[in-house]
CHARMM internal coordinates of N, CA and C (Angstrom, degrees):
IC EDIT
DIST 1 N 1 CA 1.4467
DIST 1 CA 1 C 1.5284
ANGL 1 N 1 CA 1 C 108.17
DIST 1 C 2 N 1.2234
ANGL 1 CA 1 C 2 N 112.61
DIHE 1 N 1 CA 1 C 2 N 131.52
DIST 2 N 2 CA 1.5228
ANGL 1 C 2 N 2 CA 128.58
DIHE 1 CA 1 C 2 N 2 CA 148.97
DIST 2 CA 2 C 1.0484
ANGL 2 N 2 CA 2 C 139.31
DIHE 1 C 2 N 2 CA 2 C -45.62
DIST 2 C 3 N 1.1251
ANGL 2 CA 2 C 3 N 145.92
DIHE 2 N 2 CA 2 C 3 N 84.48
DIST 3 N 3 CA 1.6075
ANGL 2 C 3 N 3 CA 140.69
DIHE 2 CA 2 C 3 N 3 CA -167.12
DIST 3 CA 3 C 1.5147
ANGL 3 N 3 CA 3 C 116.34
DIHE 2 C 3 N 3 CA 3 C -84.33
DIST 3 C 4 N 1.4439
ANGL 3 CA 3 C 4 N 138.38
DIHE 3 N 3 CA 3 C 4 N 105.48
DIST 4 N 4 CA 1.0074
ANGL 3 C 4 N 4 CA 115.89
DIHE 3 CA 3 C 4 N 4 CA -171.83
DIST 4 CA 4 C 1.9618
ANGL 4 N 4 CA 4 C 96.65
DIHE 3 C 4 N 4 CA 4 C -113.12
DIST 4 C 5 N 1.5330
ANGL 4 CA 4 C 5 N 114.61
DIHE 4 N 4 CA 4 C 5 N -177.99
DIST 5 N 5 CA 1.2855
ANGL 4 C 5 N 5 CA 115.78
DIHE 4 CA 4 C 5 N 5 CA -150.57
DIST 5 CA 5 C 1.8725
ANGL 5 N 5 CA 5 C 101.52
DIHE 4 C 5 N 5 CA 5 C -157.78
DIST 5 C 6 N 1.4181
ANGL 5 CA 5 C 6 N 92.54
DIHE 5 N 5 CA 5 C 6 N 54.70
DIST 6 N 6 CA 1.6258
ANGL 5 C 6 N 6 CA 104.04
DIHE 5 CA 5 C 6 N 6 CA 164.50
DIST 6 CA 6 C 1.7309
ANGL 6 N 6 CA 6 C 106.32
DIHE 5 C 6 N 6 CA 6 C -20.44
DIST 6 C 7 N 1.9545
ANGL 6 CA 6 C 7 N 101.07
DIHE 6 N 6 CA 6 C 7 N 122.78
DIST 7 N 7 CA 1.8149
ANGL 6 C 7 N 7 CA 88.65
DIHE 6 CA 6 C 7 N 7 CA 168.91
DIST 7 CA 7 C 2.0526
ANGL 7 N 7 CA 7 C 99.43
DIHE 6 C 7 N 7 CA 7 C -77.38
DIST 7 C 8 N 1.0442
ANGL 7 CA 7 C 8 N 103.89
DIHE 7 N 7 CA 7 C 8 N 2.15
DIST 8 N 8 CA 1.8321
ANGL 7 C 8 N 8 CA 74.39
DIHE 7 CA 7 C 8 N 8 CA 179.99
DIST 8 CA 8 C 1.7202
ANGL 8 N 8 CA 8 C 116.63
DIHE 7 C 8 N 8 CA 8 C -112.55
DIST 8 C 9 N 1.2996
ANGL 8 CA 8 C 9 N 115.36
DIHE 8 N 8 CA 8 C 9 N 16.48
DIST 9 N 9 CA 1.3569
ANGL 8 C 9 N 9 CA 121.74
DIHE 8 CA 8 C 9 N 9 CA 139.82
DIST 9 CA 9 C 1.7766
ANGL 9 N 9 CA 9 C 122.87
DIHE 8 C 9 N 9 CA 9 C -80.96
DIST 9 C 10 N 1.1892
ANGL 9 CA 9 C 10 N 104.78
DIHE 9 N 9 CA 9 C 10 N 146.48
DIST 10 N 10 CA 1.6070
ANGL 9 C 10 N 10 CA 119.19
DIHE 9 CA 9 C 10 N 10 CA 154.55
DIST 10 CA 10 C 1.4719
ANGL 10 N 10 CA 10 C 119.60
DIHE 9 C 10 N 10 CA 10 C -121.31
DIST 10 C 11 N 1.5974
ANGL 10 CA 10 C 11 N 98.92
DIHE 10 N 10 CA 10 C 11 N 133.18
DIST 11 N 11 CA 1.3258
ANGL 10 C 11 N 11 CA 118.87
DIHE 10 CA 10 C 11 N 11 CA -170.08
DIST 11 CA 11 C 1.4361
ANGL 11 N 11 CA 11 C 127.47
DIHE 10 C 11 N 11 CA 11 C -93.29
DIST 11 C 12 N 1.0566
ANGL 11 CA 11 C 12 N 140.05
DIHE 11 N 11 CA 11 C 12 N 135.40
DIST 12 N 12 CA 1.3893
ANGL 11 C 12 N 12 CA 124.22
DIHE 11 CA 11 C 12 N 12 CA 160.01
DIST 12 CA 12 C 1.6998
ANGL 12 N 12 CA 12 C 123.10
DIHE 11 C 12 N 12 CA 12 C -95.36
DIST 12 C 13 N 1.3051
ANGL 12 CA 12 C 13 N 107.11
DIHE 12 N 12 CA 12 C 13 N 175.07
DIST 13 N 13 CA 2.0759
ANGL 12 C 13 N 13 CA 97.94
DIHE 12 CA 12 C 13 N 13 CA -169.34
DIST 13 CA 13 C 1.2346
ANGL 13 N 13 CA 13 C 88.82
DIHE 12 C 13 N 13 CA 13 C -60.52
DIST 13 C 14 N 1.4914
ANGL 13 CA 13 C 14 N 141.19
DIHE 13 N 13 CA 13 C 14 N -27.15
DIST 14 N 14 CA 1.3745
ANGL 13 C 14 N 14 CA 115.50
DIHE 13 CA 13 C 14 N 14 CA -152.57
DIST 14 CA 14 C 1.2979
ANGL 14 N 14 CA 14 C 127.44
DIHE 13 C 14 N 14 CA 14 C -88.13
DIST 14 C 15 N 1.9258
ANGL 14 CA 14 C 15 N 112.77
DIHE 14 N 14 CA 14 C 15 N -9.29
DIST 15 N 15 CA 1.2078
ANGL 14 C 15 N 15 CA 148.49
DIHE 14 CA 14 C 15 N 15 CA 126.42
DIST 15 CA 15 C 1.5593
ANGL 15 N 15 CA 15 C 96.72
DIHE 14 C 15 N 15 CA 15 C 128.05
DIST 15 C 16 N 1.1996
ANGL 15 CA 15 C 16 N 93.67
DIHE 15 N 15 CA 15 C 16 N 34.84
DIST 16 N 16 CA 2.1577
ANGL 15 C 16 N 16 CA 106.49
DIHE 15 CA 15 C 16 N 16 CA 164.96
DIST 16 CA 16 C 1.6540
ANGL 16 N 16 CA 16 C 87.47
DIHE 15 C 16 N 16 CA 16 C -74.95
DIST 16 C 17 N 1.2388
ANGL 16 CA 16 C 17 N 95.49
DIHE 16 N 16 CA 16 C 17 N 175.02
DIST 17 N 17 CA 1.2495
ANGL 16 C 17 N 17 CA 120.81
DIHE 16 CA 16 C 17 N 17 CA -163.13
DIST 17 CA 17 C 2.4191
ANGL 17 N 17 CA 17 C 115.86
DIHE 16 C 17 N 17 CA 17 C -147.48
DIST 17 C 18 N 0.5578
ANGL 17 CA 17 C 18 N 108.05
DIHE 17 N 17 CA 17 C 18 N 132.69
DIST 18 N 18 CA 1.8711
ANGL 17 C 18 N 18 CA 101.63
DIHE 17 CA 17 C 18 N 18 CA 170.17
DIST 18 CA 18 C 1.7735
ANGL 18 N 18 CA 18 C 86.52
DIHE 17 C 18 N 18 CA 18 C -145.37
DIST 18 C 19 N 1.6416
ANGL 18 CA 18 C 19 N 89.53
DIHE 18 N 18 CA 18 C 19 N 146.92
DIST 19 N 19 CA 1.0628
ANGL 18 C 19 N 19 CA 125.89
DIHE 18 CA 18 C 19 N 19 CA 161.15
DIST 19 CA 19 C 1.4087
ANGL 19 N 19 CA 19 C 117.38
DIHE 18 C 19 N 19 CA 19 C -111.73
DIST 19 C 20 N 1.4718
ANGL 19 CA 19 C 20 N 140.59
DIHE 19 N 19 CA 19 C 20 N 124.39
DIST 20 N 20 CA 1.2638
ANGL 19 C 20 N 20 CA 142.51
DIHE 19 CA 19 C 20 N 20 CA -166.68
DIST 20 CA 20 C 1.5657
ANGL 20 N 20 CA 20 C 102.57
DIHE 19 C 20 N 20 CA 20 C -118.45
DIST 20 C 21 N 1.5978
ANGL 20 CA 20 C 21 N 116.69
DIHE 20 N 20 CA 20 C 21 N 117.63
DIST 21 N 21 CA 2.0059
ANGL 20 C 21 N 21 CA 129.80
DIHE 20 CA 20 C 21 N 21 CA 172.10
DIST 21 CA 21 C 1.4279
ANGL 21 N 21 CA 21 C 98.62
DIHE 20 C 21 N 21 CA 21 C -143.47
DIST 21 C 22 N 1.8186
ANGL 21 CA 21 C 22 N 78.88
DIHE 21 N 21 CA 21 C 22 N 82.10
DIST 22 N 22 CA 2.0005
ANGL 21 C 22 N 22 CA 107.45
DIHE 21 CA 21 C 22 N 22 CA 166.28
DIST 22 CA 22 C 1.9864
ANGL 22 N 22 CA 22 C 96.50
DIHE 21 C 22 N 22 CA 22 C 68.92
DIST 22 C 23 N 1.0800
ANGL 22 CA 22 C 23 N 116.85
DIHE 22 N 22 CA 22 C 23 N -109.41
DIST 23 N 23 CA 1.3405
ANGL 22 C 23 N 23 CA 122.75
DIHE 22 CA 22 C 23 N 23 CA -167.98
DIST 23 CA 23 C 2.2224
ANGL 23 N 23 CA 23 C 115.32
DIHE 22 C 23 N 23 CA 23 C -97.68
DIST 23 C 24 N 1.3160
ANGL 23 CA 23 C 24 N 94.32
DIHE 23 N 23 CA 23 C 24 N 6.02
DIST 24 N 24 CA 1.0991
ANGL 23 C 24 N 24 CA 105.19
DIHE 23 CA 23 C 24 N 24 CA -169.67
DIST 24 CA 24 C 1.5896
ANGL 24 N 24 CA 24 C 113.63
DIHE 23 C 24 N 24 CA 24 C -108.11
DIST 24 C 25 N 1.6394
ANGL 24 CA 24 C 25 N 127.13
DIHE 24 N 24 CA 24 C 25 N 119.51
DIST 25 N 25 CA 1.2091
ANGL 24 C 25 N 25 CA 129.92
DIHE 24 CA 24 C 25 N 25 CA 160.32
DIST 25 CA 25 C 1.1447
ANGL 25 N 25 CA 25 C 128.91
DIHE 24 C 25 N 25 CA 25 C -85.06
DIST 25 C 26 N 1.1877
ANGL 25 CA 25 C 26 N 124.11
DIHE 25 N 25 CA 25 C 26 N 122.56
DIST 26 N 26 CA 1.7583
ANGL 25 C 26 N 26 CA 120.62
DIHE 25 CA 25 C 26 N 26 CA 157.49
DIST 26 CA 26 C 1.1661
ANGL 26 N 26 CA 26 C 119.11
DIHE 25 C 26 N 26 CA 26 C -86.72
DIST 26 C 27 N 1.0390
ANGL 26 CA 26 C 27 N 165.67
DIHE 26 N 26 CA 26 C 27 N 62.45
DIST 27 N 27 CA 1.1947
ANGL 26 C 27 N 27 CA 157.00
DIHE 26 CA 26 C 27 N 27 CA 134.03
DIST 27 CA 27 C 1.5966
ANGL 27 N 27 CA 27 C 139.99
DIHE 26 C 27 N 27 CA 27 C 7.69
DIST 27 C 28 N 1.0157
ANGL 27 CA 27 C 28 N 137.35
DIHE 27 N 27 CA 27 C 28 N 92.71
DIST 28 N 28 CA 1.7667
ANGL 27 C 28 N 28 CA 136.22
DIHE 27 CA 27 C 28 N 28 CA 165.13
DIST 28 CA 28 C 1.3395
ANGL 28 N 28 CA 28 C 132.00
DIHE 27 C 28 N 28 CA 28 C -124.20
DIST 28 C 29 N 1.0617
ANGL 28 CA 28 C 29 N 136.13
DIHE 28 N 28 CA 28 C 29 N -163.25
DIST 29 N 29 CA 1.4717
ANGL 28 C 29 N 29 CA 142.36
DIHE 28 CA 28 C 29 N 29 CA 140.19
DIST 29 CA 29 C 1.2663
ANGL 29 N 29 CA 29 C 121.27
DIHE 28 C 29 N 29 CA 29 C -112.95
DIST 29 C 30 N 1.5287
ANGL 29 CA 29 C 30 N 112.09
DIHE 29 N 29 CA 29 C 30 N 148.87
DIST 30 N 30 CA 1.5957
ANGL 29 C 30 N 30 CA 132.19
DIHE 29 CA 29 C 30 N 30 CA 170.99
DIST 30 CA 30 C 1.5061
ANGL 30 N 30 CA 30 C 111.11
DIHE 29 C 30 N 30 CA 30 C -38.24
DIST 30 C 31 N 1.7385
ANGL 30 CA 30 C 31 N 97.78
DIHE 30 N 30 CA 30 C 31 N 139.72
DIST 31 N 31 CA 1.8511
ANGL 30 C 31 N 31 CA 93.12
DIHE 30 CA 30 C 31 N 31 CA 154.29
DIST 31 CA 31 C 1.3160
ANGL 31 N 31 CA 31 C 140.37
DIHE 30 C 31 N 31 CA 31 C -55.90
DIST 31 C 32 N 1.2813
ANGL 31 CA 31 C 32 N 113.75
DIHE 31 N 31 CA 31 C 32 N -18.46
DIST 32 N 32 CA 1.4059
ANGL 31 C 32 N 32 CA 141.24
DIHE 31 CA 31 C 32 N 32 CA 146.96
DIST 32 CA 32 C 1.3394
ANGL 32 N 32 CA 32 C 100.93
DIHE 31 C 32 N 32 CA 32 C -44.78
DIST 32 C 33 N 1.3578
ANGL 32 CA 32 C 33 N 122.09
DIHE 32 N 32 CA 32 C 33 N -82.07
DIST 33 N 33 CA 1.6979
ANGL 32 C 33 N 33 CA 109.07
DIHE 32 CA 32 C 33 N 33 CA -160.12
DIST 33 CA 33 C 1.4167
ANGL 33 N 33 CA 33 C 103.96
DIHE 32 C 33 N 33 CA 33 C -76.98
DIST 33 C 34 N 1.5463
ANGL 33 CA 33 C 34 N 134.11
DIHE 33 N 33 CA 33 C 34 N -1.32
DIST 34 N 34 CA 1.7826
ANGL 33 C 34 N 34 CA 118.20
DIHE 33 CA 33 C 34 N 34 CA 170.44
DIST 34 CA 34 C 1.3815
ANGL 34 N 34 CA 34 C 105.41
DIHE 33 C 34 N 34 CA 34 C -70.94
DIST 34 C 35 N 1.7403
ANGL 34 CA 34 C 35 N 106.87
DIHE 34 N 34 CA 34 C 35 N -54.54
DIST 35 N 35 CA 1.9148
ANGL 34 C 35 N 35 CA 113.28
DIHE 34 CA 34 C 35 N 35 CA 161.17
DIST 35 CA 35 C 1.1416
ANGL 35 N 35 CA 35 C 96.74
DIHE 34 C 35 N 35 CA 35 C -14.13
DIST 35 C 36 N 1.5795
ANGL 35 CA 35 C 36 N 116.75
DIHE 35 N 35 CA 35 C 36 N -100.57
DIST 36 N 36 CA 1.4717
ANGL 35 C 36 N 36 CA 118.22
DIHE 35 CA 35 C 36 N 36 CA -129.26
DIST 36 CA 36 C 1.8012
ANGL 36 N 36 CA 36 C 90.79
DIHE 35 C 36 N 36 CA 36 C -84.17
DIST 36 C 37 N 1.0974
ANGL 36 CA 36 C 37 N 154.81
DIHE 36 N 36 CA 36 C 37 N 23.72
DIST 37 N 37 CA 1.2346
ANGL 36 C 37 N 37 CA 141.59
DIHE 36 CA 36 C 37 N 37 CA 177.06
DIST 37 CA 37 C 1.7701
ANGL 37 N 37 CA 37 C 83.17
DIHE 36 C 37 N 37 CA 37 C -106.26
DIST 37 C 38 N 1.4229
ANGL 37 CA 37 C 38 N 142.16
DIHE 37 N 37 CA 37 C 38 N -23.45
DIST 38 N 38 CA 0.9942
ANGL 37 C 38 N 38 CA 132.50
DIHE 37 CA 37 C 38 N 38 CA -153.94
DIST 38 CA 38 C 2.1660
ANGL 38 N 38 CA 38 C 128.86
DIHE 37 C 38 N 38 CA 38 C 32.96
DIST 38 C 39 N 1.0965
ANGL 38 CA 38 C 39 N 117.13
DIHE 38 N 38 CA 38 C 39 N -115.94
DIST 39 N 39 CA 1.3014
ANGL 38 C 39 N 39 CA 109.87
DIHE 38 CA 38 C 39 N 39 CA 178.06
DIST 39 CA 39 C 1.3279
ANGL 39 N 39 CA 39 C 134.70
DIHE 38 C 39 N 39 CA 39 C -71.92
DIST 39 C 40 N 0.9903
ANGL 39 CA 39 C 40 N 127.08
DIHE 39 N 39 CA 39 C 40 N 93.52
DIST 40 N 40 CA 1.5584
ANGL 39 C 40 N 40 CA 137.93
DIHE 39 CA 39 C 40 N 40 CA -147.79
DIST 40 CA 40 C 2.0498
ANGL 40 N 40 CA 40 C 109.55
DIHE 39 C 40 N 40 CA 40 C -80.58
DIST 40 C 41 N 1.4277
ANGL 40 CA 40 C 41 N 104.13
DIHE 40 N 40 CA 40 C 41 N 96.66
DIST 41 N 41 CA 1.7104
ANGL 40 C 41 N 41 CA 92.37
DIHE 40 CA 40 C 41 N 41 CA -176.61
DIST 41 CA 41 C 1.1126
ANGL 41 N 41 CA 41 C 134.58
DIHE 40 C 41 N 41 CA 41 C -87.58
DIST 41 C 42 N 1.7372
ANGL 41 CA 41 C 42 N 97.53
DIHE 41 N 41 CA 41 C 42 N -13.53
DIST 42 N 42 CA 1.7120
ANGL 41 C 42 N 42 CA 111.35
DIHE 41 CA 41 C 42 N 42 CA -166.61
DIST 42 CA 42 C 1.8246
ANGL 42 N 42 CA 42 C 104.25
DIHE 41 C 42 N 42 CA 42 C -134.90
DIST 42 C 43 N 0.9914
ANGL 42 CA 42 C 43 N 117.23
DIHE 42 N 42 CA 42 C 43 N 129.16
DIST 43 N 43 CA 1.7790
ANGL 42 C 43 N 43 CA 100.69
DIHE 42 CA 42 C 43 N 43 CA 150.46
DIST 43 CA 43 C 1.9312
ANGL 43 N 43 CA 43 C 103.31
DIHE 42 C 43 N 43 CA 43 C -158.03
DIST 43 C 44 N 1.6842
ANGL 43 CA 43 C 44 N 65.13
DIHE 43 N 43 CA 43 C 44 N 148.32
DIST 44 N 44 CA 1.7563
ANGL 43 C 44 N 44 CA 81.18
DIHE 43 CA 43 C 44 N 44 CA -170.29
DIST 44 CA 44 C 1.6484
ANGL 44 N 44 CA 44 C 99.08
DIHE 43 C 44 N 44 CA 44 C -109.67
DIST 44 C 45 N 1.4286
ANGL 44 CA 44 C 45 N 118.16
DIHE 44 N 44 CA 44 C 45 N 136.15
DIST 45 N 45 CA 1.4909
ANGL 44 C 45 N 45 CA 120.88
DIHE 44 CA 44 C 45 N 45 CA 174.00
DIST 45 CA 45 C 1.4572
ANGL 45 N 45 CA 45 C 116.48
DIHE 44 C 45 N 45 CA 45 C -131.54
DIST 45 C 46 N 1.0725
ANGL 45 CA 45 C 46 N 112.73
DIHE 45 N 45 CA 45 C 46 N 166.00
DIST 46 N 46 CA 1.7127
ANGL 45 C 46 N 46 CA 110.06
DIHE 45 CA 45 C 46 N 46 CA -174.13
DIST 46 CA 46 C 1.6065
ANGL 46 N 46 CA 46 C 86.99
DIHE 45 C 46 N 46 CA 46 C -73.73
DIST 46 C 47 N 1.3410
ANGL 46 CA 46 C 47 N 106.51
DIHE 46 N 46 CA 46 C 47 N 168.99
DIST 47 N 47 CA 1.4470
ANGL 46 C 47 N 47 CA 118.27
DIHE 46 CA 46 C 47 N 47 CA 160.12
DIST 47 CA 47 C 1.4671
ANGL 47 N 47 CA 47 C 111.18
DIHE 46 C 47 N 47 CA 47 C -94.02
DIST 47 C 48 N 1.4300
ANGL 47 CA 47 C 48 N 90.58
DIHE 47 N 47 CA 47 C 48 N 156.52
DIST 48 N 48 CA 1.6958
ANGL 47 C 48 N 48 CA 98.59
DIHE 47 CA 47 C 48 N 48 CA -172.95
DIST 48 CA 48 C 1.8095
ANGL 48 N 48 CA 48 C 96.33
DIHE 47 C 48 N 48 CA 48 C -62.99
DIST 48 C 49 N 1.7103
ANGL 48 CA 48 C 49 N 85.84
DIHE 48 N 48 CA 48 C 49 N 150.97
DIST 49 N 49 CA 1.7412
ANGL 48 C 49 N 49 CA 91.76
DIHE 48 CA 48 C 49 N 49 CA -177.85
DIST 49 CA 49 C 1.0550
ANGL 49 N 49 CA 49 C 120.20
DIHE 48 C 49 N 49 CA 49 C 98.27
DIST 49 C 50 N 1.7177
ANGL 49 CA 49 C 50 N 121.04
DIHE 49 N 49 CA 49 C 50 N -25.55
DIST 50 N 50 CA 1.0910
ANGL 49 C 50 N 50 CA 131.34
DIHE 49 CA 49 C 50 N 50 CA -157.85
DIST 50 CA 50 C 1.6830
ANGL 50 N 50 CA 50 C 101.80
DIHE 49 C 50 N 50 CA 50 C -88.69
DIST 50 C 51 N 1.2881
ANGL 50 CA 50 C 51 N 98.01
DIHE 50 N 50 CA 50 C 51 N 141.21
DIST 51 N 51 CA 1.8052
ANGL 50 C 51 N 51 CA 95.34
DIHE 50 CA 50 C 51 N 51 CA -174.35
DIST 51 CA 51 C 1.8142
ANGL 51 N 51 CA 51 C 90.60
DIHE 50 C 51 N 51 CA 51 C -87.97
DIST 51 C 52 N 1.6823
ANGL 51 CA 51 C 52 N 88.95
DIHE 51 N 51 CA 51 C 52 N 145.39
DIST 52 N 52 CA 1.6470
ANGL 51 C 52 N 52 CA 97.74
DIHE 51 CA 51 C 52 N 52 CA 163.67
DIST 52 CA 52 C 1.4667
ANGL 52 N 52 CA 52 C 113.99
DIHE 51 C 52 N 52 CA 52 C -144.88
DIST 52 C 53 N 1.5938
ANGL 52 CA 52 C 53 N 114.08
DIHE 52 N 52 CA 52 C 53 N 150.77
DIST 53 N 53 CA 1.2032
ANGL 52 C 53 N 53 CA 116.66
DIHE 52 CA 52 C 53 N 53 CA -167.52
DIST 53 CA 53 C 1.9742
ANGL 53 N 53 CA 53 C 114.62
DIHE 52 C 53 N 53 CA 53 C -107.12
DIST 53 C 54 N 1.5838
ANGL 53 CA 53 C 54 N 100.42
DIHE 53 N 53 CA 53 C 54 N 152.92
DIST 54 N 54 CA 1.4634
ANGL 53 C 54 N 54 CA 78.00
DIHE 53 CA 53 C 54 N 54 CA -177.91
DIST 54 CA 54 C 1.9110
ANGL 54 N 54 CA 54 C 130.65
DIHE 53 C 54 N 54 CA 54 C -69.67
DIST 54 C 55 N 1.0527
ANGL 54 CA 54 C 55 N 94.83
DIHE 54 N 54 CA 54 C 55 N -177.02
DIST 55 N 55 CA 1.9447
ANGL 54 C 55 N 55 CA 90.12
DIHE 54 CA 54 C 55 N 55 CA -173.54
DIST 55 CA 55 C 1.6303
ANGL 55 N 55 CA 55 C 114.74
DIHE 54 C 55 N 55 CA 55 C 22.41
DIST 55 C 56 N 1.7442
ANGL 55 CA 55 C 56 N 112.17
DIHE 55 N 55 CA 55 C 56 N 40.80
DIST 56 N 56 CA 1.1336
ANGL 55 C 56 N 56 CA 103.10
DIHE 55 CA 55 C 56 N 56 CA 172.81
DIST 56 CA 56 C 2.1507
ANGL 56 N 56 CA 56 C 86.23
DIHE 55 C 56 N 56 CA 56 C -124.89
DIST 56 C 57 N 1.3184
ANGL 56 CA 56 C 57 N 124.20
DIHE 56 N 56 CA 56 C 57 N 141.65
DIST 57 N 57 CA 1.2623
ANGL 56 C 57 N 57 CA 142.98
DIHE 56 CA 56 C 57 N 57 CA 169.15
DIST 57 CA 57 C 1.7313
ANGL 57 N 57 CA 57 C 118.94
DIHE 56 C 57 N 57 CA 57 C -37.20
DIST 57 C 58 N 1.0844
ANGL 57 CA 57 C 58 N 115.99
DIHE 57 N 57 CA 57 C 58 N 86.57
DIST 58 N 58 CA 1.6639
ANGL 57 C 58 N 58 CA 131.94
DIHE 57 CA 57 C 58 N 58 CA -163.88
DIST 58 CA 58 C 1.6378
ANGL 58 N 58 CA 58 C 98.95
DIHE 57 C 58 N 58 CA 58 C -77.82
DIST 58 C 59 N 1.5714
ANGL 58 CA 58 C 59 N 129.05
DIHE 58 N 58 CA 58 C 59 N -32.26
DIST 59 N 59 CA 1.2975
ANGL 58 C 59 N 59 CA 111.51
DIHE 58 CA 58 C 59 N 59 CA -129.73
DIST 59 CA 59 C 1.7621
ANGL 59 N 59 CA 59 C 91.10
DIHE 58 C 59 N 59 CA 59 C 178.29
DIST 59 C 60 N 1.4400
ANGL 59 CA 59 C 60 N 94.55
DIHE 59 N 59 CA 59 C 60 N -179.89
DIST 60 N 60 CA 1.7211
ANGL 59 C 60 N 60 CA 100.53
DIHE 59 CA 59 C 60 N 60 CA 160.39
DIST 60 CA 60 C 1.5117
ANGL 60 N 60 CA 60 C 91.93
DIHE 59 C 60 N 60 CA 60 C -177.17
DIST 60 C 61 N 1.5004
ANGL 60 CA 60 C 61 N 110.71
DIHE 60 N 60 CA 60 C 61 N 173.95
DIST 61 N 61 CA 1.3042
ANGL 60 C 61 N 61 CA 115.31
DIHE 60 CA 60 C 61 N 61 CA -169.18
DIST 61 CA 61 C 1.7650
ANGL 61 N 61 CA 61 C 82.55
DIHE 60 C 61 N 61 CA 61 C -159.31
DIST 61 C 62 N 1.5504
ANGL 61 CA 61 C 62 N 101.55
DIHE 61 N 61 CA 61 C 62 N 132.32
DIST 62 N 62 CA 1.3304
ANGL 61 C 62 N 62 CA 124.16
DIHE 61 CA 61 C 62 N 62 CA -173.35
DIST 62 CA 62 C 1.2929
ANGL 62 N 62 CA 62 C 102.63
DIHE 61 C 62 N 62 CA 62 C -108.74
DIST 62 C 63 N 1.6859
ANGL 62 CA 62 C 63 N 129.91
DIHE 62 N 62 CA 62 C 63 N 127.86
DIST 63 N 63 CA 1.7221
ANGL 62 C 63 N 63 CA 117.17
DIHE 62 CA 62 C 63 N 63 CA 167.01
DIST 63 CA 63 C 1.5356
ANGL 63 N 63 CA 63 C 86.66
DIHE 62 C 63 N 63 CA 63 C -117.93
DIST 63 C 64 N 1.6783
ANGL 63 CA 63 C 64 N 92.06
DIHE 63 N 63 CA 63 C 64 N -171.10
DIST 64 N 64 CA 1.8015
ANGL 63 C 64 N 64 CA 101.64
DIHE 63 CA 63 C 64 N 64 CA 159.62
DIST 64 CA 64 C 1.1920
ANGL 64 N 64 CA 64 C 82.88
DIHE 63 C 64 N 64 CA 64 C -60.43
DIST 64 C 65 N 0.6893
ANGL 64 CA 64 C 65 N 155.66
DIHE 64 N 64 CA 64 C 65 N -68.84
DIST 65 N 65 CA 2.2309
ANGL 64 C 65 N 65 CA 138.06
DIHE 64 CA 64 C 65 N 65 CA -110.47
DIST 65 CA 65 C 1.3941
ANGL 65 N 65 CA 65 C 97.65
DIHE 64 C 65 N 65 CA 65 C -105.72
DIST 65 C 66 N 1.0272
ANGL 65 CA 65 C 66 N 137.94
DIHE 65 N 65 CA 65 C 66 N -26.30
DIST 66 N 66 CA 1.4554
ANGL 65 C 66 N 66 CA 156.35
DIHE 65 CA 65 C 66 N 66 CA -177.91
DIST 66 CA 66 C 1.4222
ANGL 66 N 66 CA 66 C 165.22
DIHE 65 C 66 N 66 CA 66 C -136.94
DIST 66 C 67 N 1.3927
ANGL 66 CA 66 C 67 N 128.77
DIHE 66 N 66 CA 66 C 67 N 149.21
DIST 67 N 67 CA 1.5938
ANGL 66 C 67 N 67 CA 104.08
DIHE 66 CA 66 C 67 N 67 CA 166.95
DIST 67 CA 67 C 1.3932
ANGL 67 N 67 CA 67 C 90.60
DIHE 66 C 67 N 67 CA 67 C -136.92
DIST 67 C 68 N 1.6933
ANGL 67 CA 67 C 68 N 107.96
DIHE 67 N 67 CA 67 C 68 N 151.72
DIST 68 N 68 CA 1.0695
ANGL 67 C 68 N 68 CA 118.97
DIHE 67 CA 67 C 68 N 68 CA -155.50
DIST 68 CA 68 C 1.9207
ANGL 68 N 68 CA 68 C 100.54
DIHE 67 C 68 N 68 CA 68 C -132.35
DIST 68 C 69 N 1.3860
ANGL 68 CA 68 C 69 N 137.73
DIHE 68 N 68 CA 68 C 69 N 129.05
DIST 69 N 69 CA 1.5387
ANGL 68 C 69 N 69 CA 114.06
DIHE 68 CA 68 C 69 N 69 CA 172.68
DIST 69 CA 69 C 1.5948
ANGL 69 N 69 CA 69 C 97.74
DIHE 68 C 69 N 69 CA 69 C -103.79
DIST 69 C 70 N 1.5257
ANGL 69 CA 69 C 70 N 103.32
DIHE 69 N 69 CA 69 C 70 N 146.60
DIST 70 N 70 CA 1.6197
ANGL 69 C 70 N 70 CA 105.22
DIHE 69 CA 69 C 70 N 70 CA -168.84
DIST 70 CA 70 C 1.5928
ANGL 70 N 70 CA 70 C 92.25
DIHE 69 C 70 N 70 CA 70 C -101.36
DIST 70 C 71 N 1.6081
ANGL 70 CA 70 C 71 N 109.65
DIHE 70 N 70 CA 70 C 71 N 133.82
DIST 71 N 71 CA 1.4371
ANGL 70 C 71 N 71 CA 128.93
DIHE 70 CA 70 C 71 N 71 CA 163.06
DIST 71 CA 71 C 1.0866
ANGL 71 N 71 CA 71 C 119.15
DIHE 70 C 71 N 71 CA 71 C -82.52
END
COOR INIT
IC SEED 1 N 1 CA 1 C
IC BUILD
């Protein structure tokens, strides 16, 4: 696999991801972390609109192999 590394995302080590347009976040994780999380059963996300703060817990995403809380 290819890893590529958009300059208009910022990453954290844990390989989440935000995109910032003016007041607006996108939020994800790396192809790296869908890989190794493999089968994904659960994920919880803010709703759109919803204000979120940094290094405060947005979300989580449950696989077999894991649970993850999104920053």
């Amino acid at each position: 696999m290819t890893l590529e590394f958009p300059d208009d995302l910022k990453y954290l080590d844990s390989h989440e991801y935000v995109r910032m347009d003016g007041e607006i976040a996108t939020i994800g994780i790396s192809a790296f972390a869908i890989e190794q999380l493999g089968d994904i059963v659960f994920l919880e996300l803010p709703d759109e609109g919803d204000q979120i703060e940094k290094e405060v817990s947005c979300g989580s995403i449950e696989s077999v192999k894991s649970v993850e809380d999104q920053k």
